[in-house]
Every structure is written in structure tokens, then in C-alpha cells.
C-alpha positions as CSV (number, residue, x, y, z in Angstrom):
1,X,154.6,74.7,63.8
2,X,153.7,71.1,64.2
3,X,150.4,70.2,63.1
4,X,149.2,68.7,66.6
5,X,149.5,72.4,67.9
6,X,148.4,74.1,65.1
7,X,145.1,72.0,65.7
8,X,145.4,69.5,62.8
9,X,144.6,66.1,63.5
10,X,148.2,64.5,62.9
11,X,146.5,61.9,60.4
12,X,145.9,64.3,58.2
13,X,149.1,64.8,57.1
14,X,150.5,61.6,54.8
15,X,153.1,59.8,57.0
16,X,155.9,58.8,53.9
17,X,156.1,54.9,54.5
18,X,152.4,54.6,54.5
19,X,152.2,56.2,51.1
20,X,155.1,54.7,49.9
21,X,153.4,50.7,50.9
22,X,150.4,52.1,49.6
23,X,152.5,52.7,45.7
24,X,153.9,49.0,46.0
25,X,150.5,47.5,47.1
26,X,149.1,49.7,43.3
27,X,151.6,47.9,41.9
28,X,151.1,44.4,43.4
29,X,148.3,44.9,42.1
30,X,149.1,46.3,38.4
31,X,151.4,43.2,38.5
32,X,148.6,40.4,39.0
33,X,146.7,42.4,36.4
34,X,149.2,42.3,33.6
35,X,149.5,38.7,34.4
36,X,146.0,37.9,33.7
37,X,146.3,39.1,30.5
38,X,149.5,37.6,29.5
39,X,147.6,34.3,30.7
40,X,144.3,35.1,28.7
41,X,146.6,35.8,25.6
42,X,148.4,32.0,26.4
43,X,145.0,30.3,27.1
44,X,143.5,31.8,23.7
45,X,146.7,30.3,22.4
46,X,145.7,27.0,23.7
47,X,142.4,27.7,22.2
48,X,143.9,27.7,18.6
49,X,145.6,24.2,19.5
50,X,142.7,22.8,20.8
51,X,141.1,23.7,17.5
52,X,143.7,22.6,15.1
53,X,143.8,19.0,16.8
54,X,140.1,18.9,16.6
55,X,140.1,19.6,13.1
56,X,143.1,17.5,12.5
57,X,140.9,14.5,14.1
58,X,138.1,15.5,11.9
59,X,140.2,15.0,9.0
60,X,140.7,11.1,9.6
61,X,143.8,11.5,11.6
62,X,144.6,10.1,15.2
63,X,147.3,12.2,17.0
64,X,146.7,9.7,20.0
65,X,149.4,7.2,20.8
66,X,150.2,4.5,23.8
67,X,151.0,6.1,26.7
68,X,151.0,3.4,29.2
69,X,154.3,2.6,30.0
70,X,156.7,5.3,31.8
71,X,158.3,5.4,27.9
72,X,155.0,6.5,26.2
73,X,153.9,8.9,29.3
74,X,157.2,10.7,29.1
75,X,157.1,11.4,25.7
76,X,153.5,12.8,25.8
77,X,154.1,15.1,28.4
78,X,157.4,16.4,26.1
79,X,155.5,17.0,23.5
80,X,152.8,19.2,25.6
81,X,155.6,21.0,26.6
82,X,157.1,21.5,23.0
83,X,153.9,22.7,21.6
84,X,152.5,24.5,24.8
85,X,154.9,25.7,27.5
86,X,158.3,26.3,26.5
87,X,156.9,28.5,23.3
88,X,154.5,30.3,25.4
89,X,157.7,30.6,28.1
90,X,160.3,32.2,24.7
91,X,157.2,34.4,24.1
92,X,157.4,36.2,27.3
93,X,161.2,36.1,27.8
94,X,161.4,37.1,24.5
95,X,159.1,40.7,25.2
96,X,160.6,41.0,28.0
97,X,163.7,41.4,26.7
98,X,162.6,43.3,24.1
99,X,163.0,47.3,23.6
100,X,160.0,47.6,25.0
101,X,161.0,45.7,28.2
102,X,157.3,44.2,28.4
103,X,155.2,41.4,28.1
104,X,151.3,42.6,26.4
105,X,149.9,42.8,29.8
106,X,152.9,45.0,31.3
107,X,152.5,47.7,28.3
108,X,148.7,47.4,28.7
109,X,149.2,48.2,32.5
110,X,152.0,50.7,31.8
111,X,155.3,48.6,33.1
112,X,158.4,47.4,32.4
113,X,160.9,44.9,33.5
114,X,164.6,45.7,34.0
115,X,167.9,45.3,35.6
116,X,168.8,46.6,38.8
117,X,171.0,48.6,37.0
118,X,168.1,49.8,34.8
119,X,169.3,47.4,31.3
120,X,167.6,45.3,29.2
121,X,167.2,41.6,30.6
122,X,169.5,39.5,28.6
123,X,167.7,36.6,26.1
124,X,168.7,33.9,28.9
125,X,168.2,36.1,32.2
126,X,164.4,36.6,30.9
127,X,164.0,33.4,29.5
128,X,164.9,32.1,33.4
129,X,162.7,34.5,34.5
130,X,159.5,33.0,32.6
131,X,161.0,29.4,33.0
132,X,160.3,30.1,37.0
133,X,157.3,32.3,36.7
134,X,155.5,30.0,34.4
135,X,157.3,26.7,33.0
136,X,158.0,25.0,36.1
137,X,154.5,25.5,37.8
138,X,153.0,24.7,34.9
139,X,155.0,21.4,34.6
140,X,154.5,20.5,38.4
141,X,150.9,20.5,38.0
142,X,150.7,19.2,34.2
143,X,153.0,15.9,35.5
144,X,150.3,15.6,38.7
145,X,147.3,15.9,35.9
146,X,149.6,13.3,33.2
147,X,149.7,10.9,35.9
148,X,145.9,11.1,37.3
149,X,144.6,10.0,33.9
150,X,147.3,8.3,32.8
151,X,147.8,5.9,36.1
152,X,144.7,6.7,38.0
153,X,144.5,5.2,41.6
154,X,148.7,4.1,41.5
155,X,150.3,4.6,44.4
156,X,151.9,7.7,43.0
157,X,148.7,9.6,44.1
158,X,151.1,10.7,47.3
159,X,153.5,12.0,44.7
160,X,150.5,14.0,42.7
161,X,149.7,15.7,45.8
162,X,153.3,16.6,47.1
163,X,153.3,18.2,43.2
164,X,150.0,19.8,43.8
165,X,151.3,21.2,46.6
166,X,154.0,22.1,45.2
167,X,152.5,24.1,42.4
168,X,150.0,26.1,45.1
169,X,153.0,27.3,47.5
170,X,155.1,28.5,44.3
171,X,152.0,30.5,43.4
172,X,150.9,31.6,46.5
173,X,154.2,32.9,47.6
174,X,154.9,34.2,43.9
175,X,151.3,36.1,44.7
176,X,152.3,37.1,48.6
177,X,155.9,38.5,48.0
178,X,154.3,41.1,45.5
179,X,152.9,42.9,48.9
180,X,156.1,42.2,50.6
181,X,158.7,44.8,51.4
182,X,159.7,46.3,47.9
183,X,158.1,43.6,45.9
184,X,160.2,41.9,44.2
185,X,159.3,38.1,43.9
186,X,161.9,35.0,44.3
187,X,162.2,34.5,40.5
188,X,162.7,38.5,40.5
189,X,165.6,37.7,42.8
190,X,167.3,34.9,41.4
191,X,167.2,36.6,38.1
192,X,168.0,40.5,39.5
193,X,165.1,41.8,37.8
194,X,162.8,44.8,39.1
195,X,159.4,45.6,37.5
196,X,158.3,48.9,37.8
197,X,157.0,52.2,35.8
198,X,159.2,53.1,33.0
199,X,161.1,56.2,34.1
200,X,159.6,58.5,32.1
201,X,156.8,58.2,29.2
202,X,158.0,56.6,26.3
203,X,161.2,55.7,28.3
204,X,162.9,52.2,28.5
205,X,164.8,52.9,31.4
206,X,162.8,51.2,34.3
207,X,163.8,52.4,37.9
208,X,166.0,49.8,39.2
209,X,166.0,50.7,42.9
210,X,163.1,51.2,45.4
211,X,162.4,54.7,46.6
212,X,164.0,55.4,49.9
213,X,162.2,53.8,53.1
214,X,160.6,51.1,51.0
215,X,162.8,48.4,52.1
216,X,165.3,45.9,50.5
């Protein structure tokens, strides 16, 4: 009997696609988390550098060098990225692709990243994943803050805040598309990757497809 003539209110009974948004919106949400902490674990990271150029400076020795000409500011900014970025981008890549199929803040918030297909990301398919997740925000907005202090007040101020801008829309739709349909961000895309629970506990097999009525 249906449960408007059997005096139920219909409401009470859980309409499928509701409860199925409500699972991906959990997960959104499980996402953002685990990416705090991967971020937390990268900014104590930068910590430790912080400290060992202190202490380096302490010692007598400058680690500063001329970086007014486009020459000098290019090389600076490599060398942030050799020390910073593109490790902390292989460290991710490099658990994700992992048996384990997580980054610390995915196992900590019990997930896993995977194939469609449910395999292991290969060594270069997660290392573009991270590059896009991380690296190239990160770069947008680290060239924007090299050329502030390096060149503050030149007319490339327009250019810092098209890269500004740049660096917010990536984020914000990176942060929107989690709440979107099944998920799955644009770097998750390009790269064919799905984040989800492992299949079962213990398991490496992630579930590669959405459940039914979720959406492509």
C-alpha cells in the first residue's frame, strides 16, 4: 500500500537521490578534510625549512642572492619550487600511488584514490594529479607574491591580479565541483581518477563508478 494511503506522511520515507546527494556531500566534505591535513603535514614541512635557513643564517651564512633582474627572480622562484613544491607534489603522487592508494589525510579519513577501472594510479597519472591539485596553484600565486616584493608598484601589478585570480577560481571551482553531480573534480577528470571508500575494509580496490542515479 502506498504510504500516502496507509497515512504516512510521504517524507518519511527516504526518496533514493536525496540520500544518495546527501553520501557525495559526506564525502565532499571527507575530501576537504583529508586535504587539510595533507596541507598541515606540507606547512609543518615548511616549518622545518624555515628553521634550517634560520639556523643556517645564524651560522654566518647568507643564502640571499640578487634577484633584481628577470635572470635573478627566475632562478629564486626555481629554487622555491625545488625545495618546496615539486617535493611536496612527488610526496602526494607518490601515496597516492601507493598500495595504500592514499595520501595521510585520505587514510586518516578512511579513502582512497583509484582508477575508473578500480587500479592503482600510475607514478605519472598521480604525479599530474598533484601537479594540478597543488603545483600549479601554488606557482600562480607564489609568481604574483615573487613579483610584489620583488618589483613592487611595476606595472605588472595587472598581471599579479589576473594570477590572483587565477589561483582563487582554480580553488574555488576545485572546492565547488566536490558538491557537484558525482564529485569528481577537473584534475579528477583529466587524470580519470575517482576518490572514494575503499571497497571493503582493508581493501585497495576503490569503487570506480558512482552508485546508480548519482550522475555522470
Amino acid at each position: 500500500m502506498p504510504s500516502h494511503e496507509a497515512g504516512l506522511p510521504c517524507h518519511t520515507l527516504p526518496v533514493p537521490s536525496t540520500v544518495i546527494r546527501r553520501k557525495m556531500a559526506l564525502l565532499a566534505i571527507r575530501r576537504i578534510a583529508a586535504t587539510m591535513v595533507d596541507y598541515a603535514l606540507v606547512m609543518a614541512y615548511v616549518g622545518a625549512l624555515v628553521l634550517i635557513g634560520v639556523s643556517v643564517r645564524a651560522a654566518g651564512f647568507s643564502l640571499t642572492f640578487g634577484i633584481d633582474g628577470f635572470a635573478g627572480r627566475a632562478v629564486a622562484q626555481l629554487a622555491a619550487m625545488a625545495v618546496l613544491t615539486i617535493p611536496a607534489t612527488m610526496w602526494l603522487a607518490s601515496r597516492e600511488a601507493s598500495e595504500r592508494r592514499a595520501t595521510p589525510g585520505k587514510r586518516l579519513l578512511g579513502l582512497a584514490v583509484a582508477t575508473r577501472s578500480g587500479e592503482t594510479l600510475s607514478r605519472p597519472r598521480a604525479f599530474a594529479r598533484s601537479a594540478l591539485k597543488l603545483l600549479i596553484p601554488w606557482e600562480l600565486a607564489h609568481t604574483a607574491i615573487w613579483n610584489v616584493f620583488t618589483w613592487p608598484g611595476a606595472p605588472s601589478d595587472g598581471l599579479n591580479m589576473v594570477l590572483f585570480a587565477l589561483t582563487y577560481l582554480l580553488l574555488i571551482v576545485y572546492a565547488v565541483t566536490l558538491f557537484l553531480g558525482t564529485g569528481r573534480t577537473p584534475y579528477d577528470r583529466l587524470c580519470g581518477s575517482v576518490v572514494s571508500e575503499p571497497a571493503r575494509p582493508g581493501g585497495l580496490t576503490a569503487r570506480a563508478h558512482p552508485p546508480a542515479g548519482s550522475g555522470r
